[in-house]
NUKE-351512 format. One record per residue (C-alpha): residue in one letter; z, y, x. Coordinates in pm, whole numbers, padded with zeros to 5 digits, always signed. Layout:
<recs>
AZYX
...
</recs>
This chain:
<recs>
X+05659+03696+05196
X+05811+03639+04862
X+05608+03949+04721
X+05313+03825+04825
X+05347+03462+04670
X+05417+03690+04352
X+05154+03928+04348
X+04934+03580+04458
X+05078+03437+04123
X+04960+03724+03905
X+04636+03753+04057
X+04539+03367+03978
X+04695+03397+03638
X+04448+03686+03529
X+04185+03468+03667
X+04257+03220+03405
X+04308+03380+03159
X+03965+03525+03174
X+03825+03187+03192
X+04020+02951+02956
X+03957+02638+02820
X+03992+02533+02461
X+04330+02510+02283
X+04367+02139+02309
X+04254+02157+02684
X+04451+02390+02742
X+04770+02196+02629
X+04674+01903+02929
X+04560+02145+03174
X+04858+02229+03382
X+04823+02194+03735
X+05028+02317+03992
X+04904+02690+04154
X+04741+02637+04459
X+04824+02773+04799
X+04627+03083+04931
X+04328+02917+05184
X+03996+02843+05182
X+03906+02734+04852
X+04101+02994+04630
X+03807+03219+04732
X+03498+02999+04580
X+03399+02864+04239
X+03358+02537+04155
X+03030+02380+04297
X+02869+02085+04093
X+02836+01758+04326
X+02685+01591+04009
X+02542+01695+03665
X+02505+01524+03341
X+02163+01401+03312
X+01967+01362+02997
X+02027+01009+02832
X+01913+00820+02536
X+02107+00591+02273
X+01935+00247+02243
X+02024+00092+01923
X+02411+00117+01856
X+02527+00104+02248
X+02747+00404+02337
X+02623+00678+02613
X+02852+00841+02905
X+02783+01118+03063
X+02927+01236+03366
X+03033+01556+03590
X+03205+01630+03953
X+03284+01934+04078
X+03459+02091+04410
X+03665+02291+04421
X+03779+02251+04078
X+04107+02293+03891
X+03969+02120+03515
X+03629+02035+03406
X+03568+01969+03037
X+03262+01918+02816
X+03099+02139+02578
X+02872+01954+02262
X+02647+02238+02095
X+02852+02469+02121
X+03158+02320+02051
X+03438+02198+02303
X+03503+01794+02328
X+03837+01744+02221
X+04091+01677+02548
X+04162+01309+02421
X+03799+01212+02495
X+03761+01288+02861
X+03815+01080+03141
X+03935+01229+03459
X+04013+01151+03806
X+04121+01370+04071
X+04014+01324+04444
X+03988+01493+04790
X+03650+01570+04953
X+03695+01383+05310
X+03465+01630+05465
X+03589+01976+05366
X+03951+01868+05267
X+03851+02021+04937
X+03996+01873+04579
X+03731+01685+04346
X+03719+01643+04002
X+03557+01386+03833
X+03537+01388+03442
X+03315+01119+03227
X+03262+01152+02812
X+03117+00909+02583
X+02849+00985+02372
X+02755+00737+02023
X+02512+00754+01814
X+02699+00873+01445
X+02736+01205+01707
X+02417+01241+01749
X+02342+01171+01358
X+02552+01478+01246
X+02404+01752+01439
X+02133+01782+01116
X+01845+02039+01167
X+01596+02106+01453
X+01865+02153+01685
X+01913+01813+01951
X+02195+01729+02052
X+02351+01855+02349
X+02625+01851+02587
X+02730+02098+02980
X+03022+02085+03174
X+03243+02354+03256
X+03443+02401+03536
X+03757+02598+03615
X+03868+02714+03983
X+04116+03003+04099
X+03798+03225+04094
X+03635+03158+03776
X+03393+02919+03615
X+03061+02737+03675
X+02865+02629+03432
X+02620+02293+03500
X+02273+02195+03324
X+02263+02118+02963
X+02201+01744+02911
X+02046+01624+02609
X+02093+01270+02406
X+01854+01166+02215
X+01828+00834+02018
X+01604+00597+02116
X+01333+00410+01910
X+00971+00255+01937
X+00778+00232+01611
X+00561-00128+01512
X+00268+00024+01394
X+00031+00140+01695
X-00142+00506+01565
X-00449+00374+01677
X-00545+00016+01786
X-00857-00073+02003
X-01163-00246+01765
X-01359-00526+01886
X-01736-00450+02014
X-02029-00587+02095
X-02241-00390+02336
X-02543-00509+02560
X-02486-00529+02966
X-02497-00233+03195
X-02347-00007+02837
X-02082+00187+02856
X-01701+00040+02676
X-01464+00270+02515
X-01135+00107+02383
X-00907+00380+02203
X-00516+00308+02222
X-00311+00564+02062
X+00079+00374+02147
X+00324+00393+01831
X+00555+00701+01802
X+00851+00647+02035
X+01114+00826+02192
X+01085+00864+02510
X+00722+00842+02455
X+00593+00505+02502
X+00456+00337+02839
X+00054+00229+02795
X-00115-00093+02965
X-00378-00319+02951
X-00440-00674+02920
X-00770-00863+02946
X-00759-01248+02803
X-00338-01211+02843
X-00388-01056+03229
X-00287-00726+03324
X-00571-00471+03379
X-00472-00278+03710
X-00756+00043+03729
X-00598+00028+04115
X-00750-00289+04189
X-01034-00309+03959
X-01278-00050+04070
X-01490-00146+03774
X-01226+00012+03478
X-01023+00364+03437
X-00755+00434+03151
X-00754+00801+03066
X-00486+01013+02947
X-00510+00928+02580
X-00485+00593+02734
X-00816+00455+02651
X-00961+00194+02912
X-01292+00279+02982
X-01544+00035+03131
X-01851+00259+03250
X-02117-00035+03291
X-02044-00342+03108
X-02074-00654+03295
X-02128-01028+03126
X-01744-01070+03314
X-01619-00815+03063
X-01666-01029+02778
X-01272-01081+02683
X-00989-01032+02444
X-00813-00703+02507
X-00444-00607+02398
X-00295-00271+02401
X+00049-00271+02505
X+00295-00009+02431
X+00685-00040+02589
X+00973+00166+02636
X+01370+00064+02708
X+01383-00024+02309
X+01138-00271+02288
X+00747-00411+02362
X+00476-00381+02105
X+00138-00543+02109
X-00154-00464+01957
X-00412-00676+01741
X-00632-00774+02029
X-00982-00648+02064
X-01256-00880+02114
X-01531-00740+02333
X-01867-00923+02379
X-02129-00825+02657
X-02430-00965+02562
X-02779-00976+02703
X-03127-00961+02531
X-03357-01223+02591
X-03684-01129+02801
X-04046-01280+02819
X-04165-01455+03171
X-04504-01367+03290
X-04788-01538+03114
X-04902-01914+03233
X-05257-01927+03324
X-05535-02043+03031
X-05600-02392+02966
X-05903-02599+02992
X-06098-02551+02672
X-06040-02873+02431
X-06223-03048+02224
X-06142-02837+01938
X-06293-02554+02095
X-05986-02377+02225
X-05753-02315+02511
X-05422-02209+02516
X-05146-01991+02745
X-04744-01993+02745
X-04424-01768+02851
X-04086-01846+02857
X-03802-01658+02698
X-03563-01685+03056
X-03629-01348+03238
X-03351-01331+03163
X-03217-01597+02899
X-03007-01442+02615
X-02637-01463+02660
X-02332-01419+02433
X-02562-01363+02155
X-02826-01152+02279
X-03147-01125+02078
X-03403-01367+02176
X-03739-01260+02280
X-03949-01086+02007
X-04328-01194+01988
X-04530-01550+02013
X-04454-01828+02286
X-04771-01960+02312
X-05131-01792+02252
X-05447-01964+02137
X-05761-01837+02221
X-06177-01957+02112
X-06356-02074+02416
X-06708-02289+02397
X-06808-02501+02707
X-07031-02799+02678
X-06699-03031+02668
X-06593-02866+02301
X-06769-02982+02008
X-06719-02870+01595
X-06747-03203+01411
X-06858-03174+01003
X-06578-03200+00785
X-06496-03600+00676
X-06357-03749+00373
X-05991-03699+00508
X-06027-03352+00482
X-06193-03335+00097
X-05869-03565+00034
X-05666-03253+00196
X-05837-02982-00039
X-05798-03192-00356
X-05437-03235-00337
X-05339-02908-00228
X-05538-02746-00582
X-05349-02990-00736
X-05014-02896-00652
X-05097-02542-00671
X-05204-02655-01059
X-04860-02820-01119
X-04672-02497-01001
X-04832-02255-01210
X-04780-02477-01523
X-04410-02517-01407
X-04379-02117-01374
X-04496-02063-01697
X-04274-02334-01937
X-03973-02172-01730
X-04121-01799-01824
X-04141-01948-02199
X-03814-02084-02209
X-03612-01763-02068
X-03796-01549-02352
X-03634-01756-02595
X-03324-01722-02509
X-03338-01377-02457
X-03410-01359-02823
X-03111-01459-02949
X-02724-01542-02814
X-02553-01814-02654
X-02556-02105-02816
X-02191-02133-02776
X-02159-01852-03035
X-02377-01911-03372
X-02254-01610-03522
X-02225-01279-03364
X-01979-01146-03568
X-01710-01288-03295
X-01864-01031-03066
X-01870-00715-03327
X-01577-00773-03553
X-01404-00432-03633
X-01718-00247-03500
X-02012-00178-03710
X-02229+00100-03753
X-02153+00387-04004
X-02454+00437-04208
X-02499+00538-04576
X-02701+00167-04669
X-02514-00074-04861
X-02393-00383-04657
X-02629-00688-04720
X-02507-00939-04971
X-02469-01303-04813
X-02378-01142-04483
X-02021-01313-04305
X-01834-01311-04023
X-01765-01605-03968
X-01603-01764-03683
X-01771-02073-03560
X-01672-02139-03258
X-01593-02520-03159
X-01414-02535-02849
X-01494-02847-02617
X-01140-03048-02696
X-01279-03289-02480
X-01184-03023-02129
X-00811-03079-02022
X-00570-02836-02162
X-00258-02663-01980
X+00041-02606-02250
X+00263-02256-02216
X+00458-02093-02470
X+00300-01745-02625
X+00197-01541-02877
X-00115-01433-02999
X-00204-01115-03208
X-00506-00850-03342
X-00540-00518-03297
X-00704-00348-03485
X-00744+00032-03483
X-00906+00213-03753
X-00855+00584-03608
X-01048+00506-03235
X-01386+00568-03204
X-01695+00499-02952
X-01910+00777-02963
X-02231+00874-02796
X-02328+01257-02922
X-02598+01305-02668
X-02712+01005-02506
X-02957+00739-02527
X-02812+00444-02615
X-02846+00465-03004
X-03185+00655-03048
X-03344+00398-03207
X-03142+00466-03516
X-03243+00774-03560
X-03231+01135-03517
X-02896+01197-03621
X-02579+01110-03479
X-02383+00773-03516
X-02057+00645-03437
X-01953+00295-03370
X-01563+00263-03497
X-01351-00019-03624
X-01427-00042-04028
X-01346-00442-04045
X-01050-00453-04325
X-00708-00597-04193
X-00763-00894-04362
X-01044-01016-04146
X-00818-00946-03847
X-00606-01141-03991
X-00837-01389-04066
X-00963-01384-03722
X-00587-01478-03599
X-00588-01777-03838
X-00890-01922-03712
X-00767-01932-03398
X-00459-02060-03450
X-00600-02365-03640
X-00785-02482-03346
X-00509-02704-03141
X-00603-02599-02831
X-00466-02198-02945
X-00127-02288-02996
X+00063-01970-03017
X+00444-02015-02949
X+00736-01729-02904
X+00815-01627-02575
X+01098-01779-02338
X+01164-01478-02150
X+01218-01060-02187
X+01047-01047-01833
X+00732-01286-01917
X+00435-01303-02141
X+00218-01609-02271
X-00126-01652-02425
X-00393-01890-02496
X-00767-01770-02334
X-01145-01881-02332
X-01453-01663-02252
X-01367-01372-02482
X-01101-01288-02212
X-00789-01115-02331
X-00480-00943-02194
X-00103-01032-02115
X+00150-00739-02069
X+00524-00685-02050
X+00637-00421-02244
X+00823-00098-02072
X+00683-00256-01734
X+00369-00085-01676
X+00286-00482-01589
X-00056-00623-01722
X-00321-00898-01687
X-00644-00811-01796
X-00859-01133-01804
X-01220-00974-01845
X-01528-01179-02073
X-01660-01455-01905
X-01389-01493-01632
X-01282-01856-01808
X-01614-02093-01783
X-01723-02139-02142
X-01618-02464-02243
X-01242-02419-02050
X-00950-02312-02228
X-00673-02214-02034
X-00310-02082-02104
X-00202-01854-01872
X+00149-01654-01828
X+00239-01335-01684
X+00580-01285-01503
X+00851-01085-01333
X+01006-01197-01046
X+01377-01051-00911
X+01363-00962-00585
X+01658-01170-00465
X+01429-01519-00650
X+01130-01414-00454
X+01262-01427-00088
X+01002-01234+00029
X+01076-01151+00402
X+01067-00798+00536
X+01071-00669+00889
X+01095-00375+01073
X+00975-00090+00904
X+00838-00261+00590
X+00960-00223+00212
X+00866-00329-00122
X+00690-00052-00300
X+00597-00243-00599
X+00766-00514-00853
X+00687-00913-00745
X+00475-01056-00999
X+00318-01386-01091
X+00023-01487-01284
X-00068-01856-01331
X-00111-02122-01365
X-00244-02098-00981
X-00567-02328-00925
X-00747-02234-01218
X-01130-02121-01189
X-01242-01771-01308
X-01585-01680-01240
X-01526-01309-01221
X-01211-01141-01116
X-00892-01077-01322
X-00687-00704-01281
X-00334-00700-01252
X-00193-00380-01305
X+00163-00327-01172
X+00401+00006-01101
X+00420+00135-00726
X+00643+00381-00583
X+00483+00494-00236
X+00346+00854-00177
X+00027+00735-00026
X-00143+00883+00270
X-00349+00711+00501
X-00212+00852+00797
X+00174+00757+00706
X+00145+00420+00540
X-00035+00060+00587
X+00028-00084+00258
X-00077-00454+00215
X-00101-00722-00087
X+00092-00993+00011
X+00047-01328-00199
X+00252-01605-00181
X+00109-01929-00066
X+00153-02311-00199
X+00394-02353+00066
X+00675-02092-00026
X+00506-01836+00216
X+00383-01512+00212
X+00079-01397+00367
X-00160-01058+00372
X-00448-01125+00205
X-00548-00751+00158
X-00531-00415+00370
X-00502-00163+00106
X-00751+00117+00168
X-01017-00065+00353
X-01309-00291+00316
X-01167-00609+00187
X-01291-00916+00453
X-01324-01128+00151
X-01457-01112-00242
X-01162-01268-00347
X-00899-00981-00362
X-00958-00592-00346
X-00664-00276-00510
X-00724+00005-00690
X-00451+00236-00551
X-00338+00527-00765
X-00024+00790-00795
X+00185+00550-01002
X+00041+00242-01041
X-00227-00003-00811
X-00501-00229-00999
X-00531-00586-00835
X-00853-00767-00908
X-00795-01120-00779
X-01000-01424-00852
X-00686-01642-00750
X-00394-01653-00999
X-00071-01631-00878
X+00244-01417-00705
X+00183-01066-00530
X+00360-00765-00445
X+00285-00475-00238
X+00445-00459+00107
X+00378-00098+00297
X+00499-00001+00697
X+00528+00363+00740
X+00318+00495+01037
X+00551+00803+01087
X+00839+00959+00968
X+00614+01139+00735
X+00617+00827+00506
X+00777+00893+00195
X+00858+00670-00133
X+00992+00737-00523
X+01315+00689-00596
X+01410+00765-00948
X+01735+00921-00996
X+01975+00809-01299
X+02293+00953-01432
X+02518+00747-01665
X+02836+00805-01823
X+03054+00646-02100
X+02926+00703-02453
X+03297+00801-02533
X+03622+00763-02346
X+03949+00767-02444
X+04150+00736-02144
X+04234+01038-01885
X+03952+00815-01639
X+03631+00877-01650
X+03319+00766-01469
X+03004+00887-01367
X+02739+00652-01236
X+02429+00784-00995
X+02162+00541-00985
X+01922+00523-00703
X+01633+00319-00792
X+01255+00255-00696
X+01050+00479-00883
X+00828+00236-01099
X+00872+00113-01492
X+01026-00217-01421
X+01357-00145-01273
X+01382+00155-01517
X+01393-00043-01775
X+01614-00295-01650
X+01883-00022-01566
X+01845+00109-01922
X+01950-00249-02080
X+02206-00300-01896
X+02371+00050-01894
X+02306-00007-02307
X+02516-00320-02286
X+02763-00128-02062
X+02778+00184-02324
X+02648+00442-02095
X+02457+00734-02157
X+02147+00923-02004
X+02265+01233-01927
X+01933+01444-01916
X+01582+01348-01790
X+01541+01098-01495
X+01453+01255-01167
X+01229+01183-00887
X+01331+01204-00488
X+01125+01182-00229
X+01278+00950+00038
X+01159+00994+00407
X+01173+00666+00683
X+01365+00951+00865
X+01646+00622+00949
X+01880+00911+00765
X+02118+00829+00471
X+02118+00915+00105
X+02447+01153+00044
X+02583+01214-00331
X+02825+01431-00396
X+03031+01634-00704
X+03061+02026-00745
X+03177+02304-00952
X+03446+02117-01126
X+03740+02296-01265
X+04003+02180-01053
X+04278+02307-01346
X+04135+02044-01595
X+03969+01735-01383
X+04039+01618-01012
X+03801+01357-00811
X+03930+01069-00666
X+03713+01043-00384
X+03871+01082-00039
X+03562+01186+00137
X+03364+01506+00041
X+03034+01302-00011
X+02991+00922-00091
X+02689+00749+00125
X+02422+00501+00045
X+02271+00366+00360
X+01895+00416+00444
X+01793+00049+00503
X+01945-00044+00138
X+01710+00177+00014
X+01427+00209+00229
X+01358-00174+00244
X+01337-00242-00157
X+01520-00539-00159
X+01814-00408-00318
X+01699-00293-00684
X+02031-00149-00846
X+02215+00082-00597
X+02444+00365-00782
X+02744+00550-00693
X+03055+00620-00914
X+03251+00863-00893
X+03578+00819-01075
X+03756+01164-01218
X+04078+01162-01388
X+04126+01492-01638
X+04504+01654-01561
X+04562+01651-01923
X+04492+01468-02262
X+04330+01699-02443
X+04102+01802-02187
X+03730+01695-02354
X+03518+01877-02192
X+03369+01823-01835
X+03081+02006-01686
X+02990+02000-01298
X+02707+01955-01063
X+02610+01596-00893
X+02398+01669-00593
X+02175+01353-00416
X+01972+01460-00082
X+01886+01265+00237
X+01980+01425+00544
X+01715+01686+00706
X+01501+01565+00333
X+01491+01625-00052
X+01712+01669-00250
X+01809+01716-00648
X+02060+01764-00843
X+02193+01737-01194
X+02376+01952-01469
X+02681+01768-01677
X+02788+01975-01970
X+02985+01675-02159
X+03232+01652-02485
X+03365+01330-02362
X+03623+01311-02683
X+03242+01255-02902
X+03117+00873-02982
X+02785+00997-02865
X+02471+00734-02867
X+02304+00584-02598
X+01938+00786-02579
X+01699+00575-02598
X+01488+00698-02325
X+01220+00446-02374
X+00974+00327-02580
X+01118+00060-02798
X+01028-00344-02809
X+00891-00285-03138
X+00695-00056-03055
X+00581-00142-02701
X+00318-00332-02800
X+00185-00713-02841
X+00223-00910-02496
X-00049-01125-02562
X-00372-00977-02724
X-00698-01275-02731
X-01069-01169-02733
X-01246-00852-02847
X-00915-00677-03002
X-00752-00697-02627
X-01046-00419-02526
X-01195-00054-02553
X-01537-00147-02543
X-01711-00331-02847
X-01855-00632-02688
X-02251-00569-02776
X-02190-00191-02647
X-02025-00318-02335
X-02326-00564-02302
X-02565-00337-02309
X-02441-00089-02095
X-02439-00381-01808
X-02773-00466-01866
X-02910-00113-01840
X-02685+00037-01531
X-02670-00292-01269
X-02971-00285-01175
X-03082-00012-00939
X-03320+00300-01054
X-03416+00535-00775
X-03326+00778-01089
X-02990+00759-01027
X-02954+00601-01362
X-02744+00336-01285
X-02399+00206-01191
X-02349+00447-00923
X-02358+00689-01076
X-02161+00578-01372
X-01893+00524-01082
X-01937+00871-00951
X-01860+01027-01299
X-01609+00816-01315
X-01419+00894-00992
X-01474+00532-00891
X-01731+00592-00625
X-01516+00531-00317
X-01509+00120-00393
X-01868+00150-00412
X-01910-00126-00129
X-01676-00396-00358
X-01883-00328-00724
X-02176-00354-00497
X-02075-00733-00340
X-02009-00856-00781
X-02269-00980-00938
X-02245-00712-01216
X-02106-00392-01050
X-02101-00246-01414
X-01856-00502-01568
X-01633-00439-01289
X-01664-00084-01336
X-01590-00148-01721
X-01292-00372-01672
X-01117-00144-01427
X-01203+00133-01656
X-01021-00089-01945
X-00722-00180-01757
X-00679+00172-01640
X-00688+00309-01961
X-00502+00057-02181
X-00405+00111-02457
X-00436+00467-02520
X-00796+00511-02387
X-01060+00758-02505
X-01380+00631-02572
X-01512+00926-02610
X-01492+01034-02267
X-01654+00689-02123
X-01945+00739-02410
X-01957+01064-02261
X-02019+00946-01916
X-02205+00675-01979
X-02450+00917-02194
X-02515+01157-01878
X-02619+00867-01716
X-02878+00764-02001
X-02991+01138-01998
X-03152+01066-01641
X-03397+00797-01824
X-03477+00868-02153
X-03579+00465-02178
X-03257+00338-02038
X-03033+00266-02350
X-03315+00158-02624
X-03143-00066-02822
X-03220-00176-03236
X-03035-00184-03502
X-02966-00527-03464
X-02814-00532-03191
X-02523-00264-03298
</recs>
């Protein structure tokens, strides 16, 4: 008996050694050795297997395993044992079979699941140990659950007649698990199961095969899973039926005029919810001649009739042509507001080999109405004038007049009459010119001309086209940066500032034609990842969307001009806007520009190295630089750019390749961590790391080693140091200097490309429509504007908006020669298009 229990006790340790746990299991697995029976012949059977789960928010997962007959059970994680300290275990006896139980329970959060990085998901089995080997149960998976706020598709309101056929699309936000789909009509579920009369289909549109007048409603998409409930915009849906004609009433008597008559109704059926009404006459009037009708001679009343109507007719054409006289006058010369055109042409003349008349001036007579009320702000007002930029038209139209050979339009005007220019407006009272209060705002004094505010090193700008103040008003306007922390603009969700927050003012004020405000973005635009929207902030302190970005604006006032770096606002309402964007998938990607910073020189054995993480647009750039120039910091090497996915992942920095003999780090961790909603949501403009090194030794000056920035499962980039930290070295001045940056506040024809008269003509020629071609279509087409067709087309003048977008666009470095170029292939389709005289240039 004794050998047996020992050759029993060799046996079962073979067995487990064949099958063992991990080390730290192994340590807490000891169990007595079981007695020879029933279940020292069977391998553990799973009563219950870990099911797949999913993480809502921040709450903790468990999953769970039993097993019979089992010795141990512990969990396995992608490959890699769950450490003994983490399982939960309780040890029972199966009633029925007399059999031990095993019951073991993990918890799963959600940091696990956000370090398995890759494809791979996350994963977890149980294993279980018996006297005869081991049984392996079904993987389990754990996944983190989330519902997007932006639907992929939302149903559109229609109007279709009765008895048509009603297709609402629904494609539910991107969720995991995948989103639930239902219906609401007027707030009331939709059930396909009781209504015969609708079907949803797998893409879960609701279909309606034959409209009825009942189906007139408000629908709302509604996507749910266990993270949350989204609704979408509803859908207004009108049924409407066309109006059609009853039969014909029988003919009247004949009158005494000589006629009868017949009518119809419009009521077979009436027109509802808009239908058309019935097309064609009500009543009908036939001759008919009986001996009851009589035609009676024509009496004084209706001579009386004739008379008067001739006269009228008289009156009219004598009214038509004093208004055709009048017009022809004025066409002949220029408004009266400006008695001398050399306002409009200063700097830009003609080059020709005649001598300049004697007695000619440019004088500037313009007397501004000092009875209008006036709005005071500081700012400064100054000329340009550039000698070396040129308007030229090689092979067009526009100057062929002049002669066969080629001219050139430039500016000739000597400094001093720019000067002079300045002057006069200064002396007027009402163009009071004063320094600025602020680095982050701009002030200047504006009538009809127009002009332009910027902010230097901003990539911020006002252009205030011709014509956009009434004549007559002057106003003062300002141009402004806003912090983000002063601006409390709200974000939820999803959302994030992609742009500065910018005011222009004062708010109230009339402009006839739209102003552009050109600001910095930092979004990777796609229309399938983003909905960007202008938000402007209201009287109140609110903020509201007055603009979808990308589609047909639902009102003249606003519309953007979206481009890689930077958007184009035209607004006919002054004051503060940013751009707000939600990503639509994970897919959505912004700019952050990547800074490194160090001490100019450093004399003690610390030294620090600062990683700035900032939104990729001029503003905060140049804010950064100040500061790190106040700090004594350097730029070490060239900015760069990361692309930074609403993956919900991290941003991770970390230091490499540094001689561990001469420097040491005194970070803890291997990687320092910004969070992804301090970055993704905007809000916060100045996030950096430091990382703080300490050189073993005095004399140690040099330092070179590798800073690496990447998002998890995203881009990444890193950056070279290669330092003599012992050298005073100067801070680089990676951008352009004040001085050079430019005037913020330029006044009247020196704030734009064009020469006025030029500009003038061109709008005259191109707005209105040739079946040529020849005209501001296809100026827009040549000018890759002719996607916003639909907004130049709802302006007035489609060409000046064309113009102005093409000015603020291209300020100031823009070349005239390519826009004469355009503008000359559109002449070339009408030879008569562009006649101009002399005069006039």
């Amino acid at each position: 008996m004794a050998a047996a229990a020992a050759l029993w006790r060799v046996l079962l340790a073979g067995s487990l050694l064949a099958a063992r746990p991990p080390a730290g299991a192994q340590q807490s697995a000891t169990v007595a050795n079981p007695m020879p029976g029933a279940s020292s012949d069977l391998l553990p059977r799973f009563l219950l297997e870990p099911q797949d789960v999913y993480i809502v928010k921040n709450k903790p997962v468990s999953l769970a395993c039993r097993a019979t007959p089992a010795t141990q059970i512990y969990f396995k994680c992608n490959g890699e044992w769950v450490h003994q300290g983490e399982h939960v275990t309780q040890r029972s006896t199966d009633q029925g079979t007399g059999l031990p139980l095993l019951d073991v329970r993990i918890d799963i959060s959600r940091q696990q699941v956000e370090q398995i990085f890759g494809l791979e998901e996350y994963w977890c089995q149980c294993v279980a140990w018996s006297s005869s080997g081991t049984t392996k149960s079904q993987k389990a998976y754990v996944r983190i659950a989330y519902l997007r706020k932006n639907f992929e598709e939302e149903p559109m309101g229609r109007e279709v007649s009765i008895e048509q056929e009603i297709v609402l699309a629904c494609r539910p936000p991107e969720g995991i698990p995948p989103a639930e789909v239902e219906w609401l009509r007027n707030e009331e579920p939709v059930d396909p199961a009781l209504d015969a009369s609708v079907y949803v289909t797998p893409e879960h549109s609701l279909v309606v095969p034959r409209a009825r007048l009942a189906d007139t409603a408000n629908y709302t998409c509604v996507a749910k899973n266990m993270v949350a409930r989204r609704r979408s915009s509803s859908a207004p849906v009108t049924v409407y039926v066309d109006g059609g004609w009853s039969g014909w009433s029988r003919w009247s008597l004949c009158a005494l005029d000589c006629t009868h008559w017949r009518s119809r109704e419009c009521s077979e059926p009436a027109p509802r919810n808009g239908g058309q009404e019935c097309q064609g006459a009500e009543l009908e009037t036939r001759n008919c001649t009986t001996e009851l009708c009589s035609h009676p001679a024509s009496g004084p009343e209706d001579v009386a009739l004739y008379v008067g109507l001739v006269a009228v007719a008289v009156c009219l054409v004598l009214l038509l042509l004093v208004v055709v006289l009048v017009c022809c006058r004025k066409k002949g010369g220029l408004d009266p507001d400006v008695a001398d055109s050399s306002i409009l042409t200063a700097g830009f003349q003609p080059v020709s080999s005649k001598p300049a008349k004697a007695g000619t001036s440019h004088l500037l007579t313009i007397q501004p109405d000092l009875s209008t009320t006036t709005m005071t702000y500081q700012g400064s007002l100054c000329s340009r004038q550039d000698r070396h930029s040129k308007f030229q038209l090689s092979n067009g139209h526009l100057l062929s007049p002049l002669g066969t050979g080629r001219h050139t339009l430039h500016h000739s005007s000597p400094a001093a009459e720019g000067v002079d220019f300045v002057s006069r407006f200064a002396a007027q009272s009402c163009f009071r010119s004063l320094p600025r209060g602020a680095a982050n705002m701009a002030y200047g004094t504006f009538n009809f001309l127009g002009g332009r505010l910027l902010i230097p090193n901003t990539g911020i700008s006002l252009l205030i086209p011709p014509d956009a103040i009434p004549r007559g008003k002057i106003y003062e306007v300002y141009l402004t940066l806003h912090k983000q922390e002063d601006a409390r603009l709200p974000l939820a969700g999803c959302q994030t500032l992609l742009s500065p927050i910018v005011s222009c003012g004062p708010p109230g004020v009339l402009l006839t034609r739209p102003a552009i405000l050109a600001l910095g973005h930092c979004v990777e635009a796609n229309a399938a990842d983003w909905s960007i929207r202008l938000k402007k902030q209201s009287c109140e302190g609110t903020w509201e969307d007055v603009l979808q970005v990308g589609e047909q604006p639902a009102s003249g006032l606003y519309f953007c001009q979206l481009e890689g770096q930077a958007a184009y606002v035209f607004t006919e309402q002054l004051g503060r806007f940013a751009l707000v964007g939600e990503s639509l998938s994970m897919a959505a990607a912004k700019r952050l520009k990547l800074l490194l910073f160090a001490p100019a020189s450093c004399s003690s054995l610390e030294y620090s190295v600062r990683v700035y993480c900032l939104r990729d647009t001029p503003d905060v750039l140049q804010e950064v630089m100040q500061l790190e120039k106040q700090l004594g910091g350097q730029l070490i090497g060239a900015p760069r750019v990361l692309h930074f996915k609403d993956s919900y992942h991290n941003l991770r920095l970390s230091i490499h390749d540094m001689p561990s003999s001469l420097w040491k780090s005194k970070l803890l961790a291997s990687y320092q961590e910004i969070p992804f909603y301090h970055l993704w949501s905007g809000l916060q403009p100045f996030l950096h790391c430091t990382f703080t090194l300490e050189r073993l030794s005095p004399s140690t000056c040099q330092l070179a080693c590798k800073v690496w920035v990447w998002q998890v499962e995203g881009d990444g980039q890193s950056f070279s140091i290669n330092l003599n930290i012992a050298k005073d070295t100067s801070f680089s001045d990676w951008l352009v200097p004040d001085s050079e940056a430019g005037c913020p506040a330029l006044v009247g024809p020196s704030a734009f490309k064009i020469p006025f008269l030029i500009r003038q003509k061109i709008i005259s020629s191109l707005d209105t429509p040739c079946a040529r071609g020849a005209d501001w279509r296809t100026l827009a087409q040549k000018l890759h504007l002719d996607s916003h067709l639909s907004f130049f087309a709802s302006k007035a003048s489609p060409t000046a908006m064309i113009l102005n977008l093409w000015e603020a666009r291209h300020f100031p470095s823009g070349n005239l020669a390519q826009l004469a170029a355009a503008v000359a292939e559109v002449g070339k389709q009408d030879s008569a298009l562009f006649a101009v005289s002399e005069a006039e240039c």
